[in-house]
N, CA, C and O atoms as a CHARMM CRD file, in Angstrom:
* protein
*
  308
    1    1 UNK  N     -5.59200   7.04500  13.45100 PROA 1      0.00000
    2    1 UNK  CA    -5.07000   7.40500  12.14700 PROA 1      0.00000
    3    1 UNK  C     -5.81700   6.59300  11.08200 PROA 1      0.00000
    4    1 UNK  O     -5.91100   5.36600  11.08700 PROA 1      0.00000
    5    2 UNK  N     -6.48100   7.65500   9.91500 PROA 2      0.00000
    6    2 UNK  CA    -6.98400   6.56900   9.03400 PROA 2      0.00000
    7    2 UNK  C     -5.92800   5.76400   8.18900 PROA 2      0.00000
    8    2 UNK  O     -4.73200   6.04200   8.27800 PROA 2      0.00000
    9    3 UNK  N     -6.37700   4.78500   7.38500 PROA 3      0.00000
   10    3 UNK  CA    -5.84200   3.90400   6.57000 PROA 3      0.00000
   11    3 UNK  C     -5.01600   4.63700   5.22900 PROA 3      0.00000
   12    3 UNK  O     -5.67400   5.65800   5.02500 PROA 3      0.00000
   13    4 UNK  N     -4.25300   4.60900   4.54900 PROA 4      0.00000
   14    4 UNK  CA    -3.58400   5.06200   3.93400 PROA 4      0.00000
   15    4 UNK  C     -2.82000   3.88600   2.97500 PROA 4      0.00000
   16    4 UNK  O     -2.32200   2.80100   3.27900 PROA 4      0.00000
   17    5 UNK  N     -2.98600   4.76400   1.37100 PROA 5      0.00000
   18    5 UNK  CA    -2.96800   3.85100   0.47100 PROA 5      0.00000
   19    5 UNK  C     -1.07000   4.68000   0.30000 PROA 5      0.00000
   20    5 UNK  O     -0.88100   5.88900   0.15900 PROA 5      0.00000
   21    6 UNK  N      0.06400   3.59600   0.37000 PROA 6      0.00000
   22    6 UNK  CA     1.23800   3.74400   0.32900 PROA 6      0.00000
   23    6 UNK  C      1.47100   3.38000  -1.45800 PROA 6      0.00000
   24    6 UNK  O      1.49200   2.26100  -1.97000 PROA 6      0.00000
   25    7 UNK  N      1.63000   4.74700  -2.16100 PROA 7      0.00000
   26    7 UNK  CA     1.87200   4.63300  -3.91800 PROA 7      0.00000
   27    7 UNK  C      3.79700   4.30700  -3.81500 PROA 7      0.00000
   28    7 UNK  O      4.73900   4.71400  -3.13600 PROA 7      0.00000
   29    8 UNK  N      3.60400   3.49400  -4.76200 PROA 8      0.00000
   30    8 UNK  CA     4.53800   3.17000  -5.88300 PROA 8      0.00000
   31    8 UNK  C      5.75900   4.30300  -5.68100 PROA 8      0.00000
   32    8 UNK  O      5.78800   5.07900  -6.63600 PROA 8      0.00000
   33    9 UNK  N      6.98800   4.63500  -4.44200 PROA 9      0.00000
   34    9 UNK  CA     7.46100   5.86900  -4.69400 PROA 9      0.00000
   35    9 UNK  C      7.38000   6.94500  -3.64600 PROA 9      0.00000
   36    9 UNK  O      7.74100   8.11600  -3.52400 PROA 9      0.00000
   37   10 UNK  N      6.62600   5.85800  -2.80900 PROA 10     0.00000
   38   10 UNK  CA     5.90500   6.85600  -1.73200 PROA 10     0.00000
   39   10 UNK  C      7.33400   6.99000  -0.26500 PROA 10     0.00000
   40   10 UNK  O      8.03400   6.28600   0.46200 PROA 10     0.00000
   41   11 UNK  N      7.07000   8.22100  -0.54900 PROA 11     0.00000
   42   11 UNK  CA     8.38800   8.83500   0.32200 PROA 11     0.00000
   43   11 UNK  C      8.10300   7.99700   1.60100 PROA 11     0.00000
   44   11 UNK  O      8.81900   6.99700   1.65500 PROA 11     0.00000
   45   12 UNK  N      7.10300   8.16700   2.81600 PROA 12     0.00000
   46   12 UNK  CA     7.25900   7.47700   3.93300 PROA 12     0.00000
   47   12 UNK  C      8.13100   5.95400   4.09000 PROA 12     0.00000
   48   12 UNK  O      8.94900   5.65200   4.95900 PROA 12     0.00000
   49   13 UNK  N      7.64200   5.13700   2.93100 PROA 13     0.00000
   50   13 UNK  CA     8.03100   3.81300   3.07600 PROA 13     0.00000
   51   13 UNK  C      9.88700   4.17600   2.36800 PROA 13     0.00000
   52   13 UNK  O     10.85100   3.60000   2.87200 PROA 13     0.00000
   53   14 UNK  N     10.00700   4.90600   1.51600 PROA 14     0.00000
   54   14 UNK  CA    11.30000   5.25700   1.02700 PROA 14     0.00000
   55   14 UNK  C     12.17400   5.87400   2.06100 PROA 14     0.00000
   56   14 UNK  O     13.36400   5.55900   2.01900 PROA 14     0.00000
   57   15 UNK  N     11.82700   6.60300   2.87100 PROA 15     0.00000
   58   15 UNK  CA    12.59000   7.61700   3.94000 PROA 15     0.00000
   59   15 UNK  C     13.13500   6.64100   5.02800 PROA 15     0.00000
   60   15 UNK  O     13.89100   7.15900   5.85000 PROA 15     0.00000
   61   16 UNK  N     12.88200   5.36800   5.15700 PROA 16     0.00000
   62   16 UNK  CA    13.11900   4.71900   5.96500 PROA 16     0.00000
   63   16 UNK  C     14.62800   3.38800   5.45000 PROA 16     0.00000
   64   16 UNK  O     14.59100   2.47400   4.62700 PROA 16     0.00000
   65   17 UNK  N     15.47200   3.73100   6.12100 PROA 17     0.00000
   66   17 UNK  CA    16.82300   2.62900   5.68500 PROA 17     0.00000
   67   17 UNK  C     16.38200   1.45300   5.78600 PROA 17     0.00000
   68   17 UNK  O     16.51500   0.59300   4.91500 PROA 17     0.00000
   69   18 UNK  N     15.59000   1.24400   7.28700 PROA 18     0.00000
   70   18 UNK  CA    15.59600  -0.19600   7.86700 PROA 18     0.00000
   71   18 UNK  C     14.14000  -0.02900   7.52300 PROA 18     0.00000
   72   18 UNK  O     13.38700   0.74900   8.10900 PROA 18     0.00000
   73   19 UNK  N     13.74300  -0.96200   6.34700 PROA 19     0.00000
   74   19 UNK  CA    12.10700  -0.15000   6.42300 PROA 19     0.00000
   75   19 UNK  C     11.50400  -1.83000   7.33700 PROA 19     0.00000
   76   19 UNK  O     10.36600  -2.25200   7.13400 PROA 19     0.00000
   77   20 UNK  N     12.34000  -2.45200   8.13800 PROA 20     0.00000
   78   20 UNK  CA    11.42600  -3.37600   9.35000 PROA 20     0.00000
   79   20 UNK  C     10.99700  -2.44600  10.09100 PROA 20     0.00000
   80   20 UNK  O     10.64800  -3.01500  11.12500 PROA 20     0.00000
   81   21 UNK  N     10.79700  -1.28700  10.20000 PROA 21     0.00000
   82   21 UNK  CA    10.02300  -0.53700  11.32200 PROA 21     0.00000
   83   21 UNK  C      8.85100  -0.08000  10.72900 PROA 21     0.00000
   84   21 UNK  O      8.09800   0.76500  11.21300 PROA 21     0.00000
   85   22 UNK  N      8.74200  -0.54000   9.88800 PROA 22     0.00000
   86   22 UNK  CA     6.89000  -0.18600   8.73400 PROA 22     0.00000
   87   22 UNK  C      6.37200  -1.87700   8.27100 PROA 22     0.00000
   88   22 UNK  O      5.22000  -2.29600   8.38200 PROA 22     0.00000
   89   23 UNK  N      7.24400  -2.45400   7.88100 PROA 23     0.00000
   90   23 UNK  CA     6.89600  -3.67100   7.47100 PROA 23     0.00000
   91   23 UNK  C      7.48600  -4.98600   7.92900 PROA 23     0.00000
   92   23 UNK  O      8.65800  -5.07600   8.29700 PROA 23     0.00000
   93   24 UNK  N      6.60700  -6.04600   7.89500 PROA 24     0.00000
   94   24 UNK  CA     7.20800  -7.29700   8.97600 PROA 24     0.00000
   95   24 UNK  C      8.21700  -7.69900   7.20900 PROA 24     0.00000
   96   24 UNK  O      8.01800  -7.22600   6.09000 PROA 24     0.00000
   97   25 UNK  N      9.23300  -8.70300   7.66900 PROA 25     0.00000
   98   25 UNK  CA    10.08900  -9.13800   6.55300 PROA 25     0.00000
   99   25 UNK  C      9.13600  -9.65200   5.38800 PROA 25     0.00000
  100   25 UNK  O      9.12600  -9.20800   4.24000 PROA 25     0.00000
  101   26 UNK  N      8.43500 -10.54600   5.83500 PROA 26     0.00000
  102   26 UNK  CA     7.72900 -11.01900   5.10900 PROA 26     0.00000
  103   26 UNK  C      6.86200 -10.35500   3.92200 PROA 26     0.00000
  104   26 UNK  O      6.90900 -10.71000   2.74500 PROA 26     0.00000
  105   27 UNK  N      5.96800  -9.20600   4.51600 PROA 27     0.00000
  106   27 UNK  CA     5.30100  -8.56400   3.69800 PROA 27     0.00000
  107   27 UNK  C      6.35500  -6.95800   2.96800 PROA 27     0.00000
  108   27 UNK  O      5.96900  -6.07400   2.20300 PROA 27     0.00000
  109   28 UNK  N      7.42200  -7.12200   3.48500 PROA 28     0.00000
  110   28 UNK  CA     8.61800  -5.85300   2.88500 PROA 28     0.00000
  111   28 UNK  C      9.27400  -7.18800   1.45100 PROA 28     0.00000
  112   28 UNK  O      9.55100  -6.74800   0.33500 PROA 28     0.00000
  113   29 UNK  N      9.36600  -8.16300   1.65000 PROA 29     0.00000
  114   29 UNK  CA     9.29400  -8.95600   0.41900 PROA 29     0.00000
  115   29 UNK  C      7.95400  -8.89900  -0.56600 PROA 29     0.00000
  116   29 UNK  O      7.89300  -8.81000  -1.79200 PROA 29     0.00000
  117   30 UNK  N      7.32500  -8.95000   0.03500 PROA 30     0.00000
  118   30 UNK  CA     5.72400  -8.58000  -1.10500 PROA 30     0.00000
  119   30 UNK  C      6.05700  -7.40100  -1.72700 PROA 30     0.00000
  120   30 UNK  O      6.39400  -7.48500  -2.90900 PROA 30     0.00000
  121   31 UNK  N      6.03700  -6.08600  -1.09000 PROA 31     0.00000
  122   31 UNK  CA     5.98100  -4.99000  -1.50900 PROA 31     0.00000
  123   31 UNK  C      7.03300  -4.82700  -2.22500 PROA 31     0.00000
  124   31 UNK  O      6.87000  -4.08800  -3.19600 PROA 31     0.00000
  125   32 UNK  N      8.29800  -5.36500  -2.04600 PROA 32     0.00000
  126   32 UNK  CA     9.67800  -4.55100  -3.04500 PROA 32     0.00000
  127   32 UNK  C      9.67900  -6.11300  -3.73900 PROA 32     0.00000
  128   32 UNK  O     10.37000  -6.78600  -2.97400 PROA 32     0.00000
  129   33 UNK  N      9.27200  -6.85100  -4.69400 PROA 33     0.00000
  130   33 UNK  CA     9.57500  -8.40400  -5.16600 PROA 33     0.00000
  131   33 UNK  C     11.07900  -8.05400  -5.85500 PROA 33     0.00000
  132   33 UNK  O     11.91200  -8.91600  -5.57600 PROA 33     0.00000
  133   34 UNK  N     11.40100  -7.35300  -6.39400 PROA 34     0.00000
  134   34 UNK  CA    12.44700  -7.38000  -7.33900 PROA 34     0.00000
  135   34 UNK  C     13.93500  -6.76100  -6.55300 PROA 34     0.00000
  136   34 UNK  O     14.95300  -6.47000  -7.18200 PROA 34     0.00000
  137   35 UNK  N     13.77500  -6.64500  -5.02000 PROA 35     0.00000
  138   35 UNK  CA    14.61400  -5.65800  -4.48100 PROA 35     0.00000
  139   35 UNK  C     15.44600  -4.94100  -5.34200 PROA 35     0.00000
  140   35 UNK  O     16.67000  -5.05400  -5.39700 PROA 35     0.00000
  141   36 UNK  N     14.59100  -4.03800  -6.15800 PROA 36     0.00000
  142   36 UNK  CA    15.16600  -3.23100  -7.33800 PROA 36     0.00000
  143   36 UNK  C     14.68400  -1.87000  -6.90900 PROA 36     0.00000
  144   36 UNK  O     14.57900  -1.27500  -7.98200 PROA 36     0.00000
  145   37 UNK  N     14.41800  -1.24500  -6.18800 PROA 37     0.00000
  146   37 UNK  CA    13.69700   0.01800  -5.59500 PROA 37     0.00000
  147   37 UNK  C     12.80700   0.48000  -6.23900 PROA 37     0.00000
  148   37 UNK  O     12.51900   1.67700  -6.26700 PROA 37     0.00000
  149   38 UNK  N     11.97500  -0.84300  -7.14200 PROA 38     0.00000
  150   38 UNK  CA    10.57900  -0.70700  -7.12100 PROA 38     0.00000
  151   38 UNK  C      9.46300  -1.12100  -6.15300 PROA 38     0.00000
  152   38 UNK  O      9.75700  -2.13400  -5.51900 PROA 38     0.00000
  153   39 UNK  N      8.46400  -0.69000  -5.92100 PROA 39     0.00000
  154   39 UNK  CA     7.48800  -1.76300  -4.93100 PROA 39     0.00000
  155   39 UNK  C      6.37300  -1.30600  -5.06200 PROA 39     0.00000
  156   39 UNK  O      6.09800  -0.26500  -5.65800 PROA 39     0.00000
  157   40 UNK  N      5.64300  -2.02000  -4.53200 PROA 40     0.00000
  158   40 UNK  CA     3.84200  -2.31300  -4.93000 PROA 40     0.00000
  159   40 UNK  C      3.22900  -1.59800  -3.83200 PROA 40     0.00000
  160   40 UNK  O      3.40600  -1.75100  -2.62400 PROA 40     0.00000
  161   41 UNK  N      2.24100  -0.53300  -4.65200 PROA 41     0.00000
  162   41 UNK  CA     1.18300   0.19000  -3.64000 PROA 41     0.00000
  163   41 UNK  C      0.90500  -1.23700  -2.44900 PROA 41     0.00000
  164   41 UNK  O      1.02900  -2.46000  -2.50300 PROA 41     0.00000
  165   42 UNK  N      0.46200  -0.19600  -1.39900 PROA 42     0.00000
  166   42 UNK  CA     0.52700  -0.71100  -0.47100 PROA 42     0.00000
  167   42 UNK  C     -0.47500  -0.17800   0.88700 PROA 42     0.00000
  168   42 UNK  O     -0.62700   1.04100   0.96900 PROA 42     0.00000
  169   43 UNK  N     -1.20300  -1.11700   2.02000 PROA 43     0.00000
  170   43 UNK  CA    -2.02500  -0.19300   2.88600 PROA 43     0.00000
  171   43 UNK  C     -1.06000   0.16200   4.25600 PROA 43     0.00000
  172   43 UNK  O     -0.34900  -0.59400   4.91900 PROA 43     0.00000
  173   44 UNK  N     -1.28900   1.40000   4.38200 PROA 44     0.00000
  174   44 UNK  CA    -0.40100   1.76300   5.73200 PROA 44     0.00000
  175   44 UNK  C     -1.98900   1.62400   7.07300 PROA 44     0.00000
  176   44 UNK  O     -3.03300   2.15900   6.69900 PROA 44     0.00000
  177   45 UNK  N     -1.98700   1.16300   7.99600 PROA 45     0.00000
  178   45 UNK  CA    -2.99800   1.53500   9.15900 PROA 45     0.00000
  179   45 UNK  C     -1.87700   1.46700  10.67200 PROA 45     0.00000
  180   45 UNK  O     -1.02800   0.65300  11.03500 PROA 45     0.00000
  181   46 UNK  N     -2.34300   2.61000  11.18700 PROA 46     0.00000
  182   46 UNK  CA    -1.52000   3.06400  11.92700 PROA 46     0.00000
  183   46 UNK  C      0.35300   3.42600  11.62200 PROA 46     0.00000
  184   46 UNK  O      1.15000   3.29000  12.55100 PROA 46     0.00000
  185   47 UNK  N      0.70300   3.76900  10.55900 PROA 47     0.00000
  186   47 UNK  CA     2.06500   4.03600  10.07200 PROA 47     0.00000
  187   47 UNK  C      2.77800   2.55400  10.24900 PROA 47     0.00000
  188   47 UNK  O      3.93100   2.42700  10.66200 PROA 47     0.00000
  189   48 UNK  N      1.81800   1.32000   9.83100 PROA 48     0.00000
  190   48 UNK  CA     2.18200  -0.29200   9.67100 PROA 48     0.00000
  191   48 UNK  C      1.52400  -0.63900   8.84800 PROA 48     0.00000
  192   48 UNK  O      0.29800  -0.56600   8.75500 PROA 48     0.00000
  193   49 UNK  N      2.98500  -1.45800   7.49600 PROA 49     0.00000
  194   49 UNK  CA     1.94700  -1.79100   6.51600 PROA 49     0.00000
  195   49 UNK  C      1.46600  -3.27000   6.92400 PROA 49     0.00000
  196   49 UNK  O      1.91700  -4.17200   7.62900 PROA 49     0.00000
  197   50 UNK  N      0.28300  -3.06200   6.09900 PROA 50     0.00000
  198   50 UNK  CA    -0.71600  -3.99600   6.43700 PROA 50     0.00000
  199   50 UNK  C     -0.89900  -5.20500   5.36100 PROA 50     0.00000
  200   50 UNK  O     -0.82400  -6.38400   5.70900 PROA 50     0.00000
  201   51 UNK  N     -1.10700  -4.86000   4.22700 PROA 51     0.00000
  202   51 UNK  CA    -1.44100  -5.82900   3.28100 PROA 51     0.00000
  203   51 UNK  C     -0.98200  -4.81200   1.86000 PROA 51     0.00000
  204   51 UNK  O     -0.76500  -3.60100   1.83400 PROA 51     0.00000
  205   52 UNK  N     -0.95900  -5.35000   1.26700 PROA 52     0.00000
  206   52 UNK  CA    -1.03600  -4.64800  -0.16000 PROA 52     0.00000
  207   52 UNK  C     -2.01000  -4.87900  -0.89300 PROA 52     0.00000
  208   52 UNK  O     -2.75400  -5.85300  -0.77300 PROA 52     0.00000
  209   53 UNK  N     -2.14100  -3.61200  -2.10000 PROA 53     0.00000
  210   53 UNK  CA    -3.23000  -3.10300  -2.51200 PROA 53     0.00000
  211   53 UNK  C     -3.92200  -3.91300  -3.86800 PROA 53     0.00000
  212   53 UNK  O     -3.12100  -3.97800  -4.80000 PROA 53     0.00000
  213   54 UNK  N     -4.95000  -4.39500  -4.08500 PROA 54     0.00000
  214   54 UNK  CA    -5.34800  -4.94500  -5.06000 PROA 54     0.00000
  215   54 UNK  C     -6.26300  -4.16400  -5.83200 PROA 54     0.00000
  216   54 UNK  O     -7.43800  -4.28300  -5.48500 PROA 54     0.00000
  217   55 UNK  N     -6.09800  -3.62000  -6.50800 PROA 55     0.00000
  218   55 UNK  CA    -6.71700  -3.27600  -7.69100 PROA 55     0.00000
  219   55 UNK  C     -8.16200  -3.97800  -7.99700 PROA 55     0.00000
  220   55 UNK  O     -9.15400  -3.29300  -8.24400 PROA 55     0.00000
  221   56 UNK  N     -8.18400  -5.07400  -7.96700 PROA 56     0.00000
  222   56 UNK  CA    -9.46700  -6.07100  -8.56500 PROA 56     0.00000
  223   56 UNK  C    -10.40000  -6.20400  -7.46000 PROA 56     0.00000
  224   56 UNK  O    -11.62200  -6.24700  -7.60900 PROA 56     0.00000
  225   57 UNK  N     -9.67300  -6.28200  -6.12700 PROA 57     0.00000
  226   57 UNK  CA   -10.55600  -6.52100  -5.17700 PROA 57     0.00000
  227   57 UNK  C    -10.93500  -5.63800  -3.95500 PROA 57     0.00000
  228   57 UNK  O    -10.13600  -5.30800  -3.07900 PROA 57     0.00000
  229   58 UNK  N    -11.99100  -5.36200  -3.98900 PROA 58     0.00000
  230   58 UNK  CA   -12.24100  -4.27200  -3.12600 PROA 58     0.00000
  231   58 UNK  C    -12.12100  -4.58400  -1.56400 PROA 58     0.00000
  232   58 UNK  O    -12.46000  -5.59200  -0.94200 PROA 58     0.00000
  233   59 UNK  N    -11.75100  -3.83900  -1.29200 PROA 59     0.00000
  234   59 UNK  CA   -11.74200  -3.56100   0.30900 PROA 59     0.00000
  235   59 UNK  C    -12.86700  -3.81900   1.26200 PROA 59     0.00000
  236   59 UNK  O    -14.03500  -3.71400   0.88800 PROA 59     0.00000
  237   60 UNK  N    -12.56600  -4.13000   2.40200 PROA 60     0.00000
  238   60 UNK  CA   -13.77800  -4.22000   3.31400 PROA 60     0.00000
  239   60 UNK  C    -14.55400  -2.93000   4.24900 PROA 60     0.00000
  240   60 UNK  O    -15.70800  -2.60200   4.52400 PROA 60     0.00000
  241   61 UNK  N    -13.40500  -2.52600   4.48900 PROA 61     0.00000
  242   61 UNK  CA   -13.70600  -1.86000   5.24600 PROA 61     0.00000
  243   61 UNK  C    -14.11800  -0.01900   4.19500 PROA 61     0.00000
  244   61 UNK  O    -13.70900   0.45700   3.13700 PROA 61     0.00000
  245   62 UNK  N    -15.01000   0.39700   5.17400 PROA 62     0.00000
  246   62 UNK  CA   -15.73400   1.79500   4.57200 PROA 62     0.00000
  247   62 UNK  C    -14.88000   2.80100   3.92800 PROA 62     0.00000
  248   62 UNK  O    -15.37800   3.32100   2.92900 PROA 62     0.00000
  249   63 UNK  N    -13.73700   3.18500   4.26200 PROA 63     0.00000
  250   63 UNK  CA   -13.06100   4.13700   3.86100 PROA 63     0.00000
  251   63 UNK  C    -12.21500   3.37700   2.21400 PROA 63     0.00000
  252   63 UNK  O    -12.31500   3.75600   1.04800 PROA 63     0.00000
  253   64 UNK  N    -11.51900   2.35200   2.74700 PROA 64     0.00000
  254   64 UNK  CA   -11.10900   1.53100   1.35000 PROA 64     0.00000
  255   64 UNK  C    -11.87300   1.12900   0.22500 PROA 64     0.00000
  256   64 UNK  O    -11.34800   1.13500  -0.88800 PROA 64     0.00000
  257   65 UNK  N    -13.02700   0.78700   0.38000 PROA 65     0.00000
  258   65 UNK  CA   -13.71600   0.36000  -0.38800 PROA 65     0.00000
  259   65 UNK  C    -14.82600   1.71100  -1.13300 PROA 65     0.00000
  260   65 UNK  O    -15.71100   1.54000  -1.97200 PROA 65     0.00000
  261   66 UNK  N    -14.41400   2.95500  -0.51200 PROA 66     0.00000
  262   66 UNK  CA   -15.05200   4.13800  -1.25600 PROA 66     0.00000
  263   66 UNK  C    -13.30500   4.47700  -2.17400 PROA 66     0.00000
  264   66 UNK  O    -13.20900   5.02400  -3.27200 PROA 66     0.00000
  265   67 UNK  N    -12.38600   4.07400  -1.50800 PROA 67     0.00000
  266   67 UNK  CA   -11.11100   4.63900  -1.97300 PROA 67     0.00000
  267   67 UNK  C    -10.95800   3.86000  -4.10100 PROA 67     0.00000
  268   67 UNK  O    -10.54800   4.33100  -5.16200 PROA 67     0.00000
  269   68 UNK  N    -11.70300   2.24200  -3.55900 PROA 68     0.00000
  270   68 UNK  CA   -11.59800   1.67100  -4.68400 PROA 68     0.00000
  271   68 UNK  C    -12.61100   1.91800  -5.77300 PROA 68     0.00000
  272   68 UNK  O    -12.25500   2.11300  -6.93600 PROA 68     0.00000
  273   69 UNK  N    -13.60200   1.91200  -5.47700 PROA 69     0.00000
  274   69 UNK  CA   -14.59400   2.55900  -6.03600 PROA 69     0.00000
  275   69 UNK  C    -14.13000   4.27300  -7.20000 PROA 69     0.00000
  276   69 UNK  O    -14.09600   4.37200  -8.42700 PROA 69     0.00000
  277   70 UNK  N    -13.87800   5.24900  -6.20400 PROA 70     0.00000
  278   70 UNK  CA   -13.62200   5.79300  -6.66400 PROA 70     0.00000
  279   70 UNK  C    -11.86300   6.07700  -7.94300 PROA 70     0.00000
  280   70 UNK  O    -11.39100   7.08700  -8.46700 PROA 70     0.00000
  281   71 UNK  N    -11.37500   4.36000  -7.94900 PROA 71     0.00000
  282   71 UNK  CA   -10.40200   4.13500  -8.60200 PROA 71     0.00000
  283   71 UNK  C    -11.09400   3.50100  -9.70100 PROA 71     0.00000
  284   71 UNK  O    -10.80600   4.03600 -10.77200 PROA 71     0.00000
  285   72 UNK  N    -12.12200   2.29000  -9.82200 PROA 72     0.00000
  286   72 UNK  CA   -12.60600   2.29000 -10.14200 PROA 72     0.00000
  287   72 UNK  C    -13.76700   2.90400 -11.85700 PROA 72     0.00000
  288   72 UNK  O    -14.10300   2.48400 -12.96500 PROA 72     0.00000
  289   73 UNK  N    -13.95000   4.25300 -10.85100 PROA 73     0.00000
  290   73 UNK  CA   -14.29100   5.24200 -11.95800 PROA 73     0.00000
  291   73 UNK  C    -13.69900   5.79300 -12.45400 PROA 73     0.00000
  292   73 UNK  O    -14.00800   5.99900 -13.62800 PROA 73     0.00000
  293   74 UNK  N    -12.28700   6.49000 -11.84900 PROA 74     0.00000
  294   74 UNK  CA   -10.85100   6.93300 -12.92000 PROA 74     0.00000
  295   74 UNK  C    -10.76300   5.90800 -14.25600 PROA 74     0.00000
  296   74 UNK  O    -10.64000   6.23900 -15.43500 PROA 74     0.00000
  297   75 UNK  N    -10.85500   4.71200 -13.74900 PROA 75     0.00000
  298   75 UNK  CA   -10.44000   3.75600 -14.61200 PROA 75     0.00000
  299   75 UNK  C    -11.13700   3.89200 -16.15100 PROA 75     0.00000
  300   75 UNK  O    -10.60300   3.83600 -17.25900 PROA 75     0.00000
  301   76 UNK  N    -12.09300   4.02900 -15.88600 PROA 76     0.00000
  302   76 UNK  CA   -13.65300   3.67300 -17.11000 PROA 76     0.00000
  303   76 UNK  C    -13.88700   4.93100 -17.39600 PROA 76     0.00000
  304   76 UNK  O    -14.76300   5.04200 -18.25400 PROA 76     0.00000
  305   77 UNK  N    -13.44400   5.94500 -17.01400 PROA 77     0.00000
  306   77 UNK  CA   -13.18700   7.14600 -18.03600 PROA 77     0.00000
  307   77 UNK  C    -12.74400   7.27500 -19.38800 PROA 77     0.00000
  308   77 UNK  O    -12.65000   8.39000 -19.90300 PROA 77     0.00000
């Protein structure tokens, strides 16, 4: 499964009650900071999030780092 950028809202991570079955505690505190049912884009690899998404810093790997790039150029439009 490729890598997958989890938006702001994004039903998968929402559809889930107990969302410890997507995210370790630790990083389900990163993603929701305000436990206000807001939370921060985010990378899914293998339907497990992984890290969250930085804007400033690009990715390593090939698919992310064309993903940022091409955010990137939205931007400077």
């Amino acid at each position: 499964m490729l890598p997958a950028l989890a938006r702001s809202f994004d039903e998968y991570y929402l559809s889930y009650a107990q969302r410890s079955t997507v995210a370790t505690e630790e990083l389900a505190r990163q993603i929701a900071p305000g436990k206000n049912g807001m939370f921060l884009p985010f990378w899914l690899v293998d339907g497990q999030a992984q890290r969250l998404w930085n804007a400033k810093a690009a990715p390593t790997d090939s698919l992310g780092a064309a993903l940022h790039q091409r955010y990137l150029a939205f931007r400077s439009d």
